[in-house]
N, C-alpha and C positions, 0 to 999 in steps of 0.2 A: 175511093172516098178520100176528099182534102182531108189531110192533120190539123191538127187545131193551129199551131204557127202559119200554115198557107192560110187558111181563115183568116185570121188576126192583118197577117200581111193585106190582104185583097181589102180587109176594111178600111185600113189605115191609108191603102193609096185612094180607097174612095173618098173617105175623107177629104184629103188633100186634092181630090181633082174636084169635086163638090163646090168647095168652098167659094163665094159669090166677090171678084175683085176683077180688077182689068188683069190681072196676072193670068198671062198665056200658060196652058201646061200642056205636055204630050208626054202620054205613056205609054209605055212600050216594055212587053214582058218581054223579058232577054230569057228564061230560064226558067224551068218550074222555081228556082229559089230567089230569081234575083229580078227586079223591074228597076227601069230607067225612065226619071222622067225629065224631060227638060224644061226647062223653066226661063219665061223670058218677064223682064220686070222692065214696064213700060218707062218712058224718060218723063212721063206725067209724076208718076212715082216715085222716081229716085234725084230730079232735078239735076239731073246728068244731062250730057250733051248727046247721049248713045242710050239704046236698049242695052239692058242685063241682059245676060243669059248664062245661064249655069243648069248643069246636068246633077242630078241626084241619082246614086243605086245604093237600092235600100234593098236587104238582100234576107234571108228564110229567117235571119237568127234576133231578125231585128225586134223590140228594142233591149237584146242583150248585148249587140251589137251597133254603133252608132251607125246612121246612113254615111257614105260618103258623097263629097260634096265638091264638085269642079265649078271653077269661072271658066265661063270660054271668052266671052267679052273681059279682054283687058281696061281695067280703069284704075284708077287713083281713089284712094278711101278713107279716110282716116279711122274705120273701123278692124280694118284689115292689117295684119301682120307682112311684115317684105315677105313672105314663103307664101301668099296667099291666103293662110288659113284664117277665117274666122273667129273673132274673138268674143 
C-alpha cells in the first residue's frame, strides 16, 4: 500500500504533466522516492533563439523539500544568477 507522501508525490507530478500549454514534459520515475521530469519550453514562449530545456527531480519528501532544478540549454537571462540558479 502507497504512504500518504508517494500519493501526494504521484498527484503533484500529475498535476504538472496535466496542465494544457505548448510546454513539452517527460516523466520518468527514477525511484520509488524520486521522479524526473524534463521540461522543454518552446522558443514561441520564451522569445529566445533556442528551446529551453531543464530537468526537475522532485523527490518523496517533497514539498518539505524543494524540487531541484537543472538548465541543460545554455542561455543568457536576466532573471538568472551567474551560478544558474533561479531567482
Amino acid at each position: 500500500m502507497k504512504d500518504i507522501q508517494e500519493k501526494r508525490l504521484e498527484n503533484e507530478i500529475k498535476v504538472v504533466t496535466e496542465s494544457k500549454s505548448d510546454i513539452k514534459r517527460v516523466v520518468k520515475k527514477i525511484s520509488k522516492e524520486e521522479y524526473q521530469i524534463d521540461i522543454t519550453i518552446p522558443t514561441t514562449l520564451t522569445k529566445n533563439a533556442l528551446d529551453i530545456e531543464l530537468r526537475m527531480l522532485i523527490q518523496k519528501n517533497y514539498p518539505f523539500n524543494p524540487p531541484k532544478l537543472f538548465f541543460i540549454t545554455k542561455f543568457i537571462f536576466p532573471h538568472l544568477a551567474d551560478c544558474r540558479d533561479v531567482i
